[in-house]
Every structure is written in C-alpha cells, then in structure tokens.
N, C-alpha and C positions, 0 to 999 in steps of 0.2 A: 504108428507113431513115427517110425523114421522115413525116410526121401524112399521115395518109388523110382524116382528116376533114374535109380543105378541097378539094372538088369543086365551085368555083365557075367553074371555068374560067379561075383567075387562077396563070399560073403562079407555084407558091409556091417551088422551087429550081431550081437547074441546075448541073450540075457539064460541066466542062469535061474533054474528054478528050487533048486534049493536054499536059496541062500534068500533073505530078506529084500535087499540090492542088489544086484549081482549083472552088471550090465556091461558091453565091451562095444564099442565104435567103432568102426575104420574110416571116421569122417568126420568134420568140425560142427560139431552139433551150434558152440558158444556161435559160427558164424550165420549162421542159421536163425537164431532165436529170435531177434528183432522181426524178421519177416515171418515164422512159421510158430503157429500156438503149440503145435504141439514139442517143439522144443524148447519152449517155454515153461511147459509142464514137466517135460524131462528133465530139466534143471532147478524145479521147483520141487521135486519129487527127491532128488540128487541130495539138495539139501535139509530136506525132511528125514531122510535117509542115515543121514549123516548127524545130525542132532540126535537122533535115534541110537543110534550107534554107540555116541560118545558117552550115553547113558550108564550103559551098558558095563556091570562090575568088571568083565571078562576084555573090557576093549584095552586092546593094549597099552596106550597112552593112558587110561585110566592106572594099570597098574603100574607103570613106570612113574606115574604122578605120584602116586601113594607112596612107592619105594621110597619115592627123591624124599620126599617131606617127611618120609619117617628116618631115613639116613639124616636130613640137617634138622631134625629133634636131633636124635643121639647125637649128633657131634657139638650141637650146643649144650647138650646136658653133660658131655663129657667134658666141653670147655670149663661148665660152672663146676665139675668137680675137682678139675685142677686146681682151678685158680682158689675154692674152698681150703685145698688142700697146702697152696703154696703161702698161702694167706698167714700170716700169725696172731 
C-alpha cells in the first residue's frame, strides 16, 4: 500500500493491529493521492474509519457532545426556574 521507493532503512509507516485504524506515516501520503490509487484507498479507508469512529458511544467527542447538551439543558432549566421563581 505505501511507496517502495524508500529503502533507507527508515521506518516510513506502521499500522497497528489492534486497534480498528491505527496507522502512522513518515511521509505525505495527501501528496501522493492524485498520482497513486493506493493512496487513494488509504484516505478512503482514513475516512470510512473515522465515520466509524464517531459512531461509536465511547468516542470522545461523542461524550463531550452529550455532557455540553446535557450542561445547557440544565442551565436552561435552571434559567426557567428563576425567572418562574422571580416572576409574581
């Protein structure tokens, strides 16, 4: 999937097998894409990955999402109880 042409002995990626995604570059794959399919796929995949991801109850942005909207519920509910309260 990545460039052959770089046999310096420097590792240029690693993908990780645990992990669903889990891929690391030492090289510009975006420059790449136009000319080569298979980085094309890799960033096709990148984003299939990431959709994936965002699904996911445990992704972090998920739960940060949910906190925020459940923090301005409450502080609008706590609005309408003041002003209930300050009301005559």
């Amino acid at each position: 999937m990545f460039p052959e042409e770089h046999f310096d002995d420097v590792v240029e990626a690693i993908e990780l097998k645990d992990y669903s995604f889990g891929i690391g570059v030492q090289f510009h794959p975006e420059m790449l894409q136009e000319k080569d399919e298979d980085m094309k796929s890799f960033f096709r995949a990148l984003v299939e990955a990431a959709k994936e991801y965002s699904k996911e109850e445990t992704h972090p942005s998920s739960y940060g999402r949910k906190e925020k909207q459940k923090k301005i519920l409450m502080q609008k509910e706590g609005a309408e109880d003041e002003r209930s309260q300050t009301t005559p």
